[in-house]
KEGU-535319 format. One record per residue (C-alpha): x, y, z; residue in one letter; residue number from 1. Coordinates in steps of 0.001 Angstrom, whole numbers. Example, Ala and Ser with C-alpha at 12.3 -4.5 7.8 and 13.67 -1.06 7.14 Angstrom:
2
(node (12300,-4500,7800),"a",1)
(node (13670,-1060,7140),"s",2)
END
This chain:
395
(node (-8636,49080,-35530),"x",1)
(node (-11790,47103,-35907),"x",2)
(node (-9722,44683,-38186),"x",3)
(node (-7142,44765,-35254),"x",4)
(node (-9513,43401,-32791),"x",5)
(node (-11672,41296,-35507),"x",6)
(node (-8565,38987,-36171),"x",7)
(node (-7361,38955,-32571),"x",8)
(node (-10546,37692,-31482),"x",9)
(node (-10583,35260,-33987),"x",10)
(node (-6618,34062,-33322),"x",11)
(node (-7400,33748,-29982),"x",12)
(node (-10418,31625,-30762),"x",13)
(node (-8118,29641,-32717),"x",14)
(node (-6140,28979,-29968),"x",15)
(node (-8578,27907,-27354),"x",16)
(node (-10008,25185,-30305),"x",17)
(node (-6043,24184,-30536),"x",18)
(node (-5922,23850,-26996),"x",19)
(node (-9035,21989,-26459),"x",20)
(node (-8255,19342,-29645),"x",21)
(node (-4858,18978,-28013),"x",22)
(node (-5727,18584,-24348),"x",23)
(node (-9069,16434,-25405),"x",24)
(node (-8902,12421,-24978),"x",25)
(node (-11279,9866,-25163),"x",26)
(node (-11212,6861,-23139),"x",27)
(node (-8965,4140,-23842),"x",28)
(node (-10264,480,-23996),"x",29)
(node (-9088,-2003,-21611),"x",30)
(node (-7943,-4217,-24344),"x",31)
(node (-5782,-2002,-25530),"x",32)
(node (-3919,-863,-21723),"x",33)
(node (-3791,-4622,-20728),"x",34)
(node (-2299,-5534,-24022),"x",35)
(node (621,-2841,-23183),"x",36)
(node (650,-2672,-19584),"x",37)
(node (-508,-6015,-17871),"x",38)
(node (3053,-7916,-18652),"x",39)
(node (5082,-10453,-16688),"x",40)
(node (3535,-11048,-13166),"x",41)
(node (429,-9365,-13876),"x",42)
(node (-2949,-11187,-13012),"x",43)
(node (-6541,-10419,-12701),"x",44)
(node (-8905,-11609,-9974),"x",45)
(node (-12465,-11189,-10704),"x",46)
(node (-14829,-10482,-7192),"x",47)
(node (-18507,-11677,-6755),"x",48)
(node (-19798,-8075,-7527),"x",49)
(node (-17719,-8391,-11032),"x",50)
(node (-14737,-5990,-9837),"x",51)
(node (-11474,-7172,-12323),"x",52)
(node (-8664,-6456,-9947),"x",53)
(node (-4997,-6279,-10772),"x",54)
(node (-2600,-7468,-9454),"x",55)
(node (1018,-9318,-9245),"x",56)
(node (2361,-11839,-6578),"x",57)
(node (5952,-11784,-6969),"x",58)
(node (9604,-12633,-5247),"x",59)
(node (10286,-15691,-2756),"x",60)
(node (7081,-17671,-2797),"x",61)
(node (8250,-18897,732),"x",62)
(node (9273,-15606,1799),"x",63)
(node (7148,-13809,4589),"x",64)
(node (4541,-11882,2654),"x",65)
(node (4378,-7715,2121),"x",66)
(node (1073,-6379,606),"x",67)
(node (1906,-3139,-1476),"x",68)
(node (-270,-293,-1450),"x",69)
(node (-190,2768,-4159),"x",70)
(node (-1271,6250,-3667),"x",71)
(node (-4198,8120,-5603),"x",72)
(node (-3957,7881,-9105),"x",73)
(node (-913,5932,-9051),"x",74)
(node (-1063,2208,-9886),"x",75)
(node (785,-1148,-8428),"x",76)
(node (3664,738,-11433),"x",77)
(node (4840,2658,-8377),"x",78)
(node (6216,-88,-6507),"x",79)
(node (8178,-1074,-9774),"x",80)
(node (11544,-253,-8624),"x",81)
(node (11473,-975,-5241),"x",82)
(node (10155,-4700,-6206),"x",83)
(node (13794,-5980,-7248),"x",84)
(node (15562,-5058,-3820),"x",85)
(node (13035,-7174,-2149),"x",86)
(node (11891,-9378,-3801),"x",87)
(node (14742,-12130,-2605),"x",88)
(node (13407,-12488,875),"x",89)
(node (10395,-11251,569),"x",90)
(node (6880,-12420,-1205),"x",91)
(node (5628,-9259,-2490),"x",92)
(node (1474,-8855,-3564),"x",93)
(node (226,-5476,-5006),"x",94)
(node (-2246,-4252,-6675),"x",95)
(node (-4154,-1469,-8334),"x",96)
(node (-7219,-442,-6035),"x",97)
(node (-10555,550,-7546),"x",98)
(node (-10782,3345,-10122),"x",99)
(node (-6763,2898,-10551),"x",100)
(node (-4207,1526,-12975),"x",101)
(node (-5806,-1790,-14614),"x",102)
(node (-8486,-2429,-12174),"x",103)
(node (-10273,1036,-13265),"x",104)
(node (-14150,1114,-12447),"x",105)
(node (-15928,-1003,-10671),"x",106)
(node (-19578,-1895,-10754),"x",107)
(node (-20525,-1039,-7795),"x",108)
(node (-18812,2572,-8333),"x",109)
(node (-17782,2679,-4785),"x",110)
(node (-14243,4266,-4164),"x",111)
(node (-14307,4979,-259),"x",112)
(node (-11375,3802,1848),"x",113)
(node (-13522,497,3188),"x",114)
(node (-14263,-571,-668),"x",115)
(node (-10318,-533,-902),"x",116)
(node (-9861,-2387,2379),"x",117)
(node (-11969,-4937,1216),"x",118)
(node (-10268,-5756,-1906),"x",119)
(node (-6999,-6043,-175),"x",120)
(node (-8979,-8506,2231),"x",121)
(node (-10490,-10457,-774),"x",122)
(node (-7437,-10439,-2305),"x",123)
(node (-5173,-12061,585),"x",124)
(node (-7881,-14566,1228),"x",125)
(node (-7878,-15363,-2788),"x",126)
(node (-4298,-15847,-2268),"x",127)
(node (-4068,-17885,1210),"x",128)
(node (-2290,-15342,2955),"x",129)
(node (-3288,-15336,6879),"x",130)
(node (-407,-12980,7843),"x",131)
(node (1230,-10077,6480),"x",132)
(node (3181,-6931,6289),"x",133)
(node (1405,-3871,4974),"x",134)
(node (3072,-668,3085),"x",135)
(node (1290,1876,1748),"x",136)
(node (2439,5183,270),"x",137)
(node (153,8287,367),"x",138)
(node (-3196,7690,668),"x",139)
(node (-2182,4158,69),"x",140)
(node (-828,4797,3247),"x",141)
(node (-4088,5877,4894),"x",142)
(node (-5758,2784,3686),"x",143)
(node (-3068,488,5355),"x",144)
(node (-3023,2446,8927),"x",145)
(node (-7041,1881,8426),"x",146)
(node (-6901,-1946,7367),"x",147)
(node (-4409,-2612,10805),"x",148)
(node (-6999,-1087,12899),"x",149)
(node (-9798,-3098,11429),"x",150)
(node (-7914,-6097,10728),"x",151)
(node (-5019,-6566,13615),"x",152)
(node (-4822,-10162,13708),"x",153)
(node (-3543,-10337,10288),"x",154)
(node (-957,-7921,10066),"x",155)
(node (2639,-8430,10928),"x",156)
(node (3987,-4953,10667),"x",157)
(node (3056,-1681,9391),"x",158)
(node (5157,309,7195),"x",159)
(node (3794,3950,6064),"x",160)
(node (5730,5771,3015),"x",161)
(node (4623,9256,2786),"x",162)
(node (1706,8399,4519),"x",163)
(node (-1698,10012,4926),"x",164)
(node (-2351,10998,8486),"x",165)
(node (-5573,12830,9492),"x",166)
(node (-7146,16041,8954),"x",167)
(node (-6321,18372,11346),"x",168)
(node (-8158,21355,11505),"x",169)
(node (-5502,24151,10699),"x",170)
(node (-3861,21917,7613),"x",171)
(node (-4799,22684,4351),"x",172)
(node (-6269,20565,1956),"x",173)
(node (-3808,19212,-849),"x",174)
(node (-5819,20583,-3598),"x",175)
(node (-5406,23978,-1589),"x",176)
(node (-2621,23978,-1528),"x",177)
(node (-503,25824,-4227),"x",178)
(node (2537,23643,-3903),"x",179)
(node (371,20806,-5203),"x",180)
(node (-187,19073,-8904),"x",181)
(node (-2596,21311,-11047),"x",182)
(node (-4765,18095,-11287),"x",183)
(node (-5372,17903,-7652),"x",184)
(node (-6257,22064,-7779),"x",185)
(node (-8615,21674,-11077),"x",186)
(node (-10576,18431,-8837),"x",187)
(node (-11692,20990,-6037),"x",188)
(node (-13931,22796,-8217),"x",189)
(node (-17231,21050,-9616),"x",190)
(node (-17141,22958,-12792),"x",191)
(node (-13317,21867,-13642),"x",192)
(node (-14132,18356,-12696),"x",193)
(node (-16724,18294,-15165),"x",194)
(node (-14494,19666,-17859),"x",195)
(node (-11685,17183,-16723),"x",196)
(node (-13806,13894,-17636),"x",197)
(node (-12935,14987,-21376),"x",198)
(node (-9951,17429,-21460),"x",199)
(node (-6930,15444,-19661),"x",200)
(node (-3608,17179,-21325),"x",201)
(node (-963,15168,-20633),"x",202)
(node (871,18082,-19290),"x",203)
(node (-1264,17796,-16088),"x",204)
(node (551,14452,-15735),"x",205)
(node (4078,15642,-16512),"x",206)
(node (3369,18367,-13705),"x",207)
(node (2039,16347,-11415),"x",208)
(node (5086,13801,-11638),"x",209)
(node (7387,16952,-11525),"x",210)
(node (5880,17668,-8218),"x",211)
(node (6076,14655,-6396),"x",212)
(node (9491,13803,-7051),"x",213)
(node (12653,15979,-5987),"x",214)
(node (14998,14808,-8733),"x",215)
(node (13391,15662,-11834),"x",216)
(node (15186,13818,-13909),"x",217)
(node (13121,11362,-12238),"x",218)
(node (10114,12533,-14096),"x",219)
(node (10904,11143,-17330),"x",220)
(node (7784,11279,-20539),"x",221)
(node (7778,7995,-20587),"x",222)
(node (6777,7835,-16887),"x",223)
(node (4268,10607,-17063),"x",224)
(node (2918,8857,-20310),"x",225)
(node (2275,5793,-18196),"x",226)
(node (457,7915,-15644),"x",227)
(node (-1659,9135,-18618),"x",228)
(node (-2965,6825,-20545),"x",229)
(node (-3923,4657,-17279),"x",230)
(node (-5893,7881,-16746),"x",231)
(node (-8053,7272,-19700),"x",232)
(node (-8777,3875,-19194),"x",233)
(node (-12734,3587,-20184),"x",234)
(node (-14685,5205,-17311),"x",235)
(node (-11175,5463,-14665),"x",236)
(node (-11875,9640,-15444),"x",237)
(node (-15524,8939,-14096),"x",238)
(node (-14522,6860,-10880),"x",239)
(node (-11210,9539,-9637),"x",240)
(node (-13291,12497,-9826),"x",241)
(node (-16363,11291,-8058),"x",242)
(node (-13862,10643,-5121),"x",243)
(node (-13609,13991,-4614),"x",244)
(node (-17516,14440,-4014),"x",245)
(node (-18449,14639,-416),"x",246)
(node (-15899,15034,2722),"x",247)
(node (-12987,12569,2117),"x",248)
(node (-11494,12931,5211),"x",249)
(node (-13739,11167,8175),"x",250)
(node (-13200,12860,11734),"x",251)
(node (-10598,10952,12975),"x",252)
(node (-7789,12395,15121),"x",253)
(node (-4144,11196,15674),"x",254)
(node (-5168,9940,18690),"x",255)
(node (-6552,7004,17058),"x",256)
(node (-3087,6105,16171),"x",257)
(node (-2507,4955,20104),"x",258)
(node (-4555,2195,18526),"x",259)
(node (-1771,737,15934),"x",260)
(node (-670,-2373,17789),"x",261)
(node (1600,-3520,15210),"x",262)
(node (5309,-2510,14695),"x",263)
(node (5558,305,12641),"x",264)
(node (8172,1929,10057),"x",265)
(node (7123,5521,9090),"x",266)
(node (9440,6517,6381),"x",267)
(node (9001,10306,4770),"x",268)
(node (11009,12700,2545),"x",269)
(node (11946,16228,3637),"x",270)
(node (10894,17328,186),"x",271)
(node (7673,16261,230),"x",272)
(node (5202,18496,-1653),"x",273)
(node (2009,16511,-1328),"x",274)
(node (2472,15389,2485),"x",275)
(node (3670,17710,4815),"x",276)
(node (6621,16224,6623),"x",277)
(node (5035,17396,9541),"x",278)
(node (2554,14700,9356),"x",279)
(node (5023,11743,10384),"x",280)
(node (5172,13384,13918),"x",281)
(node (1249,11885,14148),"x",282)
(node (2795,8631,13550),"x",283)
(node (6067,9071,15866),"x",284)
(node (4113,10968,18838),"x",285)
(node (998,8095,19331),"x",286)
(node (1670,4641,17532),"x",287)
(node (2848,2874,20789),"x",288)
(node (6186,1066,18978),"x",289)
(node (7289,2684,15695),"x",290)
(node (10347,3808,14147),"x",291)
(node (10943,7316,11826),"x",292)
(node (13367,7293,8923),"x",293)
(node (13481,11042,7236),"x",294)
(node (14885,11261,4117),"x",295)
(node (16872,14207,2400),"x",296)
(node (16820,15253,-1196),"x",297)
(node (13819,12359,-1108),"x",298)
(node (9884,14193,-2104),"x",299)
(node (6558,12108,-2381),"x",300)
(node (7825,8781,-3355),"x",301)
(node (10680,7291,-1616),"x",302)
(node (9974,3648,-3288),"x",303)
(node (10535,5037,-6849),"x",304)
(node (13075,7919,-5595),"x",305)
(node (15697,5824,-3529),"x",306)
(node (14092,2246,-4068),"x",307)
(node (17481,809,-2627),"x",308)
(node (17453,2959,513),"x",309)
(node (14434,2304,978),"x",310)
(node (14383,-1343,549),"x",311)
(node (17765,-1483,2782),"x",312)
(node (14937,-274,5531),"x",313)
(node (12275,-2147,4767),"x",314)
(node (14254,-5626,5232),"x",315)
(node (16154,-4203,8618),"x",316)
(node (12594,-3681,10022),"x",317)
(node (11099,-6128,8754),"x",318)
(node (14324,-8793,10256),"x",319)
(node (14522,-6874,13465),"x",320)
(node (10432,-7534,13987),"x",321)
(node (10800,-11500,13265),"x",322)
(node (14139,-11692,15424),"x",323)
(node (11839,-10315,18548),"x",324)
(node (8984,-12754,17600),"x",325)
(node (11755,-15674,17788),"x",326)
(node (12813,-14531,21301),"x",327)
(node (9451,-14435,22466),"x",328)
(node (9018,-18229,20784),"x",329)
(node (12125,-19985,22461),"x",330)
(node (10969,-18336,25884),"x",331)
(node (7606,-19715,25325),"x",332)
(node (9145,-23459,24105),"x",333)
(node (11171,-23305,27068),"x",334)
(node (8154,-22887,29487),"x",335)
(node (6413,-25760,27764),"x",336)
(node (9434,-27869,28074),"x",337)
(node (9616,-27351,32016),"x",338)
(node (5698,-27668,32432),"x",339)
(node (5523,-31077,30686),"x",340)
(node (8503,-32263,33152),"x",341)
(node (6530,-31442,35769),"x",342)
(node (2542,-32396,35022),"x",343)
(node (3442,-35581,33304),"x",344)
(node (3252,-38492,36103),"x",345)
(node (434,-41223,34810),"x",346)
(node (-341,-42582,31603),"x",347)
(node (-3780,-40993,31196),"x",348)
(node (-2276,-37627,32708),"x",349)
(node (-156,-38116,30270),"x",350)
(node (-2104,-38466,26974),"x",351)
(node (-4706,-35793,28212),"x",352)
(node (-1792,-33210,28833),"x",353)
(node (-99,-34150,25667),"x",354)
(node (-3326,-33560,23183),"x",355)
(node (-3676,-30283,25065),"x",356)
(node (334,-28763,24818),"x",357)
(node (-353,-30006,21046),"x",358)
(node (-3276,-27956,20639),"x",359)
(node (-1886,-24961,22800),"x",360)
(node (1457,-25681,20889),"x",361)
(node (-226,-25112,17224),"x",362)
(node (-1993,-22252,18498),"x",363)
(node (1258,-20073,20219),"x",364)
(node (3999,-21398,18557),"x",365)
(node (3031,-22095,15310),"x",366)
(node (1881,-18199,14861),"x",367)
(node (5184,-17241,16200),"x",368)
(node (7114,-19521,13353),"x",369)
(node (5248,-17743,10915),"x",370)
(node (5829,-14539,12011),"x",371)
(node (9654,-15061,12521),"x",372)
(node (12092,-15702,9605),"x",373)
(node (11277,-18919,7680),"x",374)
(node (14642,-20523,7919),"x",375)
(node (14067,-20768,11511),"x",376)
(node (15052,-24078,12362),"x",377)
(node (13652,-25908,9298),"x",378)
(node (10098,-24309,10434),"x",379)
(node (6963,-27044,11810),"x",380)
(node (8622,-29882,10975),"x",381)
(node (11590,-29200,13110),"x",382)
(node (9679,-27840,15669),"x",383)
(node (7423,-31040,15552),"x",384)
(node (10467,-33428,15409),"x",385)
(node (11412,-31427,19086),"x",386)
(node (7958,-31814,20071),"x",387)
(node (8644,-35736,19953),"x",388)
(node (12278,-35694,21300),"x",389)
(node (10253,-33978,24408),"x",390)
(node (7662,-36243,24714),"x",391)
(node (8784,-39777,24083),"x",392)
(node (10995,-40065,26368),"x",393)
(node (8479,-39447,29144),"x",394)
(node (6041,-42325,27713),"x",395)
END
């Protein structure tokens, strides 16, 4: 009996060292990720505090301009299949916020939602870009709702996939909730976290894919390999799990969502097992003009799910939002053109009113070219050449 339980003991020791070699990793160097991962568009823009972000700026260069925005611990990868459905029409900038994908760690080791607003913000103004669309999916999404509050005069539209909402009080946390990836369970416990900056199976990726998606055919090895080994890139381990010290939730209530000025597309999959669907009606019930697509058969990630559906959405909104800024610039161009009839009676009333419909002129209805579709009647310099055929014949 005592021979029984001697070698049982031991097998089972055994085991646990089998598990633990197994499930054990060590941190990847960068060299090696980029060298596999950071293909085709992929570029790096280094920040004043020494951040290394990554990112690609892809599709129609003259397009209007959508800024992409992954989910916690996903990566710009996400976006991967949606990409090719829009990237015709569209110019199409992601990127993998701090702690994630190829950016990783950061210097400053800051990983709150304003560190990731400000790297989109650096970013765009690296790039040029004034105005833009906005999609984010999952928390992704919480960071986008957040950057249109604190930065309205730069965003176009708003479109939320699978979005983050706020806490509300009778809601569980995800990592409470059973339904969720064993990864986001293990991370509300200091003692697993600990444990978790050296044993990362890969299974815990596998799972977590399995839950997010509804098809899991969807949640192929290769995939959940991906999601991996970006895991282990030297000190990303580190930077995830000390996001989930301290209250990562703020006290905001969907109230502040009456504060959303931009058009919005809130897009969400009846499956969802991170997100409750539930959370959409946030969105619906207080952003003042937004539109709710619900998808069936469709879980966490609609992009990567139904990439063509989605897409199909994306450009409809995105159309219908620039057709209503072109109204509103023809009715403004018309107003002009019936003011300067009117003001314009003596040469020096003339050149003073002119310089000053110029100036207005750059400032109204040059924002409302850029916000409507590009091939707009051949864009300033058309609207410049009409500017003249106004004018000159008054001189």
């Amino acid at each position: 009996m005592k021979k029984v339980i001697k070698w049982s003991g031991l097998s089972l020791l055994a085991l646990l060292i089998c598990i633990i070699y197994i499930g054990t990793y060590f941190d990847i160097p960068r060299e090696e990720l980029e060298a596999k991962y950071a293909t085709g568009a992929s570029q790096f823009l280094t920040l004043d505090d020494g951040s290394r972000i990554h990112y690609r700026d892809e599709g129609n260069q003259q397009g209007q301009v959508i800024v992409l925005v992954h989910g916690f611990n996903g990566s710009l990868f996400n976006f991967e299949r949606l990409v090719p459905y829009l990237s015709e029409d569209y110019r199409l900038v992601s990127l993998d916020l701090p702690a994630f994908g190829l950016t990783g760690a950061i210097p400053s080791g800051e990983y709150s939602t304003e560190r990731f607003m400000k790297t989109i913000n650096q970013l765009v103004d690296s790039l040029n870009i004034e105005k833009f669309s906005i999609a984010g999916n999952s928390m992704g999404g919480g960071v986008s709702w957040r950057y249109t509050l604190q930065h309205p005069e730069q965003i176009n539209s708003l479109i939320l996939i699978a979005s983050s909402s706020v806490r509300v009080e009778e809601e569980a946390e995800p990592d409470e909730d059973e339904s969720s990836p064993l990864a986001w369970r293990l991370l509300s416990s200091n003692f697993s976290r600990k444990i978790l900056l050296v044993f990362t199976p890969k299974f815990l990726a596998e799972q977590g894919l399995k839950t997010s998606v509804y098809d899991q055919d969807l949640a192929t090895k290769e995939w959940a390999n991906e999601f991996h080994e970006l895991v282990l890139l030297e000190g990303s381990r580190k930077a995830i799990i000390s996001m989930f010290s301290g209250d990562r939730y703020g006290n905001e209530t969907p109230e502040i969502f009456k504060q959303i000025n931009a058009p919005t597309l809130v897009i969400h999959g009846e499956e969802d097992n991170l997100i409750d669907i539930e959370s959409s009606k946030h969105f619906e019930e207080n952003i003042p003009e937004v539109a709710v697509k619900i998808y069936s058969n469709i879980g966490h990630l609609p992009m990567y799910e139904d990439p063509e559906r989605t897409a199909k959405d994306i450009r409809n909104f995105v159309k219908e939002i620039s057709h209503q800024s072109f109204s509103i610039g023809c009715d403004q161009y018309i107003f002009f053109q019936r003011v300067l009839n009117k003001v314009l009676r003596n040469s020096l009333t003339r050149l003073v009113t002119i310089g000053i419909i110029l100036a207005v002129f750059y400032k109204t209805h040059w924002t409302f070219v850029h916000l409507a579709t590009y091939k707009i009647v051949g864009n300033l310099k058309t609207l410049i050449i009409k500017l003249v055929e106004l004018v000159v014949p008054i001189l």
